[in-house]
Z-matrix of the N, CA and C atoms (Angstrom, degrees):
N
C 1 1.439
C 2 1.528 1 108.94
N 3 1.096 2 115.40 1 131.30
C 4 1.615 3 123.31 2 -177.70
C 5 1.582 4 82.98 3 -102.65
N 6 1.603 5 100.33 4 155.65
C 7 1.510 6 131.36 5 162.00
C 8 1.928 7 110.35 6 -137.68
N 9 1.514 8 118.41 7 179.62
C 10 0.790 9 122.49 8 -177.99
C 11 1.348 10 116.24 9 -148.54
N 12 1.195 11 105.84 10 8.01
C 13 1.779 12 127.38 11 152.50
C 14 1.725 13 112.87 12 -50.89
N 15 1.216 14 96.57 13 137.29
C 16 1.545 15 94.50 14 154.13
C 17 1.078 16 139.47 15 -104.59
N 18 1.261 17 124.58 16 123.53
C 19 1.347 18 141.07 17 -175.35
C 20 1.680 19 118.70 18 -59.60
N 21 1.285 20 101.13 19 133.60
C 22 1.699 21 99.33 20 -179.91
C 23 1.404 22 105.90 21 -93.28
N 24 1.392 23 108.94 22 149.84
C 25 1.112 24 149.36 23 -153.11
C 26 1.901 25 116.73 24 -91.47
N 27 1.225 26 123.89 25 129.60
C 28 1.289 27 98.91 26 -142.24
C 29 1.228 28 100.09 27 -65.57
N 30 1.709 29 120.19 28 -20.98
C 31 1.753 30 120.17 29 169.59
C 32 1.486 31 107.15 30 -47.50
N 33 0.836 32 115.02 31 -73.30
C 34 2.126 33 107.48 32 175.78
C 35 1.408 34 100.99 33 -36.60
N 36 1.037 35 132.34 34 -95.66
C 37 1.372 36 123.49 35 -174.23
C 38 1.251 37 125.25 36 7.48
N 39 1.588 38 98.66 37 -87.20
C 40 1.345 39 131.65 38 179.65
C 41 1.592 40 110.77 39 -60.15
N 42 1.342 41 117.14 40 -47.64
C 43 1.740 42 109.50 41 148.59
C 44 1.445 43 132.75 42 -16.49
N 45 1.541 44 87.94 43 -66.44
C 46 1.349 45 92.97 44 -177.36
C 47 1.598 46 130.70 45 -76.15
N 48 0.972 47 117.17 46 -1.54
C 49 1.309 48 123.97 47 168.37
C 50 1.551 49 117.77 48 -53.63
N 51 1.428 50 108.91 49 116.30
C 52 1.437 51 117.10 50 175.41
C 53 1.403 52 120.83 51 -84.82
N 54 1.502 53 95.55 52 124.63
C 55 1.755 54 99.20 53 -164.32
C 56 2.381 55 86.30 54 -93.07
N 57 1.321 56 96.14 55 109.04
C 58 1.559 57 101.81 56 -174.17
C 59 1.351 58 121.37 57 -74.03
N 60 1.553 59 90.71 58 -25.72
C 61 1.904 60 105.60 59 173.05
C 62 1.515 61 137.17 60 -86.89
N 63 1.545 62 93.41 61 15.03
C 64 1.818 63 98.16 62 173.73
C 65 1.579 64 95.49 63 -123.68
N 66 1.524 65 90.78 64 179.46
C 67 1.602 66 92.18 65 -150.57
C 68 1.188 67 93.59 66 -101.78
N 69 1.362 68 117.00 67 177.88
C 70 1.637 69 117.31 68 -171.91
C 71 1.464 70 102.33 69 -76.03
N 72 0.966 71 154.03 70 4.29
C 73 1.237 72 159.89 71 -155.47
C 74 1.523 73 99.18 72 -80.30
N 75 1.454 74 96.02 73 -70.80
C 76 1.721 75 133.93 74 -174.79
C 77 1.686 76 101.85 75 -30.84
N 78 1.474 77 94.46 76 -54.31
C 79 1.705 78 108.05 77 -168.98
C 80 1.740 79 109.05 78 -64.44
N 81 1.226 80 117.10 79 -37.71
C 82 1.412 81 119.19 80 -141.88
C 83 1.763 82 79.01 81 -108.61
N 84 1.250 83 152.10 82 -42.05
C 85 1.833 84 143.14 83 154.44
C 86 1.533 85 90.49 84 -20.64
N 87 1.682 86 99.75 85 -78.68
C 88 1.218 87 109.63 86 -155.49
C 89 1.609 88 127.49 87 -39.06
N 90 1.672 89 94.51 88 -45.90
C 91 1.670 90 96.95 89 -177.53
C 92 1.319 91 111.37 90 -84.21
N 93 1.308 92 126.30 91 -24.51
C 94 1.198 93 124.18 92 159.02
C 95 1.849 94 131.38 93 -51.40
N 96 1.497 95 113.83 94 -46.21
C 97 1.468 96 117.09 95 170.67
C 98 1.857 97 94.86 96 -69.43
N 99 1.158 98 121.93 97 -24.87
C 100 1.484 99 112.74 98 -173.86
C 101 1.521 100 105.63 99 -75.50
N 102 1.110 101 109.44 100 -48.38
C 103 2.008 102 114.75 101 173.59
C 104 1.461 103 132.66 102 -63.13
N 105 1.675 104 85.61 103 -31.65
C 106 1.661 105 91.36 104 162.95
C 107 1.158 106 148.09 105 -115.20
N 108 1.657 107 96.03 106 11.19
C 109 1.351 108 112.63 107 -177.79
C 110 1.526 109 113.39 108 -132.32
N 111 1.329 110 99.15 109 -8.69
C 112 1.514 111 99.86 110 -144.06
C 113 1.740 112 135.25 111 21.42
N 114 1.528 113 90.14 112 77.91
C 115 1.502 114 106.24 113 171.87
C 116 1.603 115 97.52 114 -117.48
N 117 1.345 116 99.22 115 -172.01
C 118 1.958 117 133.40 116 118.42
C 119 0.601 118 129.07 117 -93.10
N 120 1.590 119 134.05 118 148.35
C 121 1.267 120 137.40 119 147.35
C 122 1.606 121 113.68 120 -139.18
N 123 1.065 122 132.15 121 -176.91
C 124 1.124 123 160.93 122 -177.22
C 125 1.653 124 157.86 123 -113.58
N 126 1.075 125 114.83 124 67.70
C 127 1.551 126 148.67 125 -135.02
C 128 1.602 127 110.67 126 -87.15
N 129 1.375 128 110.18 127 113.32
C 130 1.730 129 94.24 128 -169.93
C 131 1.676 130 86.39 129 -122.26
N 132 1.106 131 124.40 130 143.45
C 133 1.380 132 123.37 131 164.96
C 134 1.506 133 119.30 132 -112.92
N 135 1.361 134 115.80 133 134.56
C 136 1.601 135 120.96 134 165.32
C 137 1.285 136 127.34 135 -116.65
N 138 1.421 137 136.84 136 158.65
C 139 1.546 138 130.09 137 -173.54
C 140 1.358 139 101.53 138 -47.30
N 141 1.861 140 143.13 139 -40.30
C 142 1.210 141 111.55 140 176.98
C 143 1.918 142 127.81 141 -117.34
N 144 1.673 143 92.98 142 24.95
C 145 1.586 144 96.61 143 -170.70
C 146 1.498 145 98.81 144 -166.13
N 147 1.524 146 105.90 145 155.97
C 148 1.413 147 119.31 146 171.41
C 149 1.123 148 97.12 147 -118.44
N 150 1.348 149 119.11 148 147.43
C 151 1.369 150 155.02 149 166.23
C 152 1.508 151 133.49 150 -94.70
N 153 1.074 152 128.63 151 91.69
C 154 1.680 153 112.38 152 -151.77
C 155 1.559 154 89.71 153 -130.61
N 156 1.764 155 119.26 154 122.93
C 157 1.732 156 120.94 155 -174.06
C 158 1.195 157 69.58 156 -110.19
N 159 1.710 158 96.42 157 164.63
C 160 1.275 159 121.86 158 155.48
C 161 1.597 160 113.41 159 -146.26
N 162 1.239 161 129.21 160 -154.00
C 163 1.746 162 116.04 161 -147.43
C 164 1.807 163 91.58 162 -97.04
N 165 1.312 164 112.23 163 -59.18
C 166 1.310 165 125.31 164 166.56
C 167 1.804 166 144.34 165 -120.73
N 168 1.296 167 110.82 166 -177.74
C 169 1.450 168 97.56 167 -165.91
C 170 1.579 169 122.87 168 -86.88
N 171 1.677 170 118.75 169 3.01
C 172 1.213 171 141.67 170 159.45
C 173 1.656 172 104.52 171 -52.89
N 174 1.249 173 105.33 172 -77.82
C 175 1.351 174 118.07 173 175.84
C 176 1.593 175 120.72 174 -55.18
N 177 1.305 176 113.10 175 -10.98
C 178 1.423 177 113.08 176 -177.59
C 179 1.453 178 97.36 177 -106.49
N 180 1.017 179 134.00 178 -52.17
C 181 1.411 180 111.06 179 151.52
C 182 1.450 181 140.76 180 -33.47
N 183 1.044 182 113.63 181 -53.28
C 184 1.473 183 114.92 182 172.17
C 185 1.575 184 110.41 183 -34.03
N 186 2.004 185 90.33 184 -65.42
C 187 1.722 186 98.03 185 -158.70
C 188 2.375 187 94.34 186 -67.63
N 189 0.962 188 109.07 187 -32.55
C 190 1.250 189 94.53 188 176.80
C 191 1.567 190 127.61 189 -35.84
N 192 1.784 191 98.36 190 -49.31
C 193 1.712 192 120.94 191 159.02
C 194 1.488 193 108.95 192 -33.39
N 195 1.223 194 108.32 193 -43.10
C 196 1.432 195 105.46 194 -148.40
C 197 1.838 196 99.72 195 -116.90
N 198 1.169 197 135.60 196 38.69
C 199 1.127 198 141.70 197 -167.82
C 200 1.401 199 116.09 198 -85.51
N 201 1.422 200 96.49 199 -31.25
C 202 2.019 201 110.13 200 -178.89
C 203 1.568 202 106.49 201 -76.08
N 204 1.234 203 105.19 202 -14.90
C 205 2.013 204 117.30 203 -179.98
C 206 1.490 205 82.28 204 -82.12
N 207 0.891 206 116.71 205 -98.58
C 208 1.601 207 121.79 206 -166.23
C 209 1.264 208 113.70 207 -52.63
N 210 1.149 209 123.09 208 20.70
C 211 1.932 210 121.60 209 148.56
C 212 1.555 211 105.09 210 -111.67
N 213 1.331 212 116.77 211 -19.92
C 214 1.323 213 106.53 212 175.48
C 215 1.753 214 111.51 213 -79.74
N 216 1.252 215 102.03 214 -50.76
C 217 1.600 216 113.86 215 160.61
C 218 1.821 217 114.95 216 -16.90
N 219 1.291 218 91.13 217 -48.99
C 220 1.580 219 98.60 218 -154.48
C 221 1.816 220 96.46 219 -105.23
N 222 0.945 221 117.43 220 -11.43
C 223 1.524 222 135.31 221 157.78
C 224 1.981 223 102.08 222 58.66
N 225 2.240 224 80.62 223 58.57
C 226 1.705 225 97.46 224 -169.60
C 227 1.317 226 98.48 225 -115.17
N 228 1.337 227 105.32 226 167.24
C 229 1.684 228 122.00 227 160.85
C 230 1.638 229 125.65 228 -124.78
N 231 1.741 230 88.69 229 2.52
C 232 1.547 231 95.10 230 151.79
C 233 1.104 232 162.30 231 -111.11
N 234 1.475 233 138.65 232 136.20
C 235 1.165 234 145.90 233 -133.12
C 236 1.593 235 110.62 234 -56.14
N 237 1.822 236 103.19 235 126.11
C 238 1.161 237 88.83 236 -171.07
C 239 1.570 238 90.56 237 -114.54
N 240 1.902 239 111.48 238 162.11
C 241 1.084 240 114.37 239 -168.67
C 242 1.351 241 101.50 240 -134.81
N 243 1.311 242 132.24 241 136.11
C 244 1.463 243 145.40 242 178.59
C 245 1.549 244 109.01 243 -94.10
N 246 1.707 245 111.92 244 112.59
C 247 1.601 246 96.60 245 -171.10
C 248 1.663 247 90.11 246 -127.46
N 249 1.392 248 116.71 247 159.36
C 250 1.514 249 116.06 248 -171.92
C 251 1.298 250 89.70 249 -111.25
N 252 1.473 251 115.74 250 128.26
C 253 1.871 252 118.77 251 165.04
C 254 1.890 253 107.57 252 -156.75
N 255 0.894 254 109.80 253 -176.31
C 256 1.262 255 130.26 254 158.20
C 257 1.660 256 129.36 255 -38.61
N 258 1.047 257 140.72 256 103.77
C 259 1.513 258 124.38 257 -169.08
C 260 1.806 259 106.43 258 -121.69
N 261 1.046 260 118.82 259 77.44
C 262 1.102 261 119.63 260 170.32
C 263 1.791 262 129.81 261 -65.14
C-alpha cells in the first residue's frame, strides 16, 4: 500500500515525549534560552533556586541580562543562578 502522508521522524517522535516529572519551570528556561538565543542549556531546580548552565560566557551573560524575564516567565521567587559548563 502506498500513502502520501508524511511520516514523522524519529526526532518528532522522540521530541515529543513528555517528561511528566519535572516541573514547569524546566520547560519554560528551556524554551525560552531556545527562542532567544537559540541555544541549550540545562536547568536543575531545587526547593530554593534554579540553576540554568549554558555552553559559554557570551551566552551567560546575555541570559544573566535577562533573568527578571525568566522569573516572571516562570512566575518564581527563586533564586536563579547562571552557571557556564558543558551541555552534553
Amino acid at each position: 500500500m502506498y500513502t502520501t502522508d508524511e511520516m514523522d521522524s524519529i526526532d518528532t517522535i522522540l521530541g515529543a515525549k513528555k517528561r511528566s516529572n519535572e516541573p514547569p519551570e524546566m520547560r519554560i528556561i528551556r524554551d525560552f534560552i531556545h527562542k532567544e538565543f537559540q541555544e541549550t542549556c540545562r536547568v536543575s531546580v531545587s526547593q530554593r533556586s534554579i540553576a540554568i548552565m549554558v555552553d559559554n560566557g557570551a551566552i551567560a551573560n546575555m541570559v544573566q541580562m535577562r533573568l527578571h524575564e525568566i522569573r516572571e516567565a516562570c512566575a518564581t521567587e527563586k533564586k536563579l543562578y547562571v552557571r557556564i559548563g558543558t551541555i552534553s
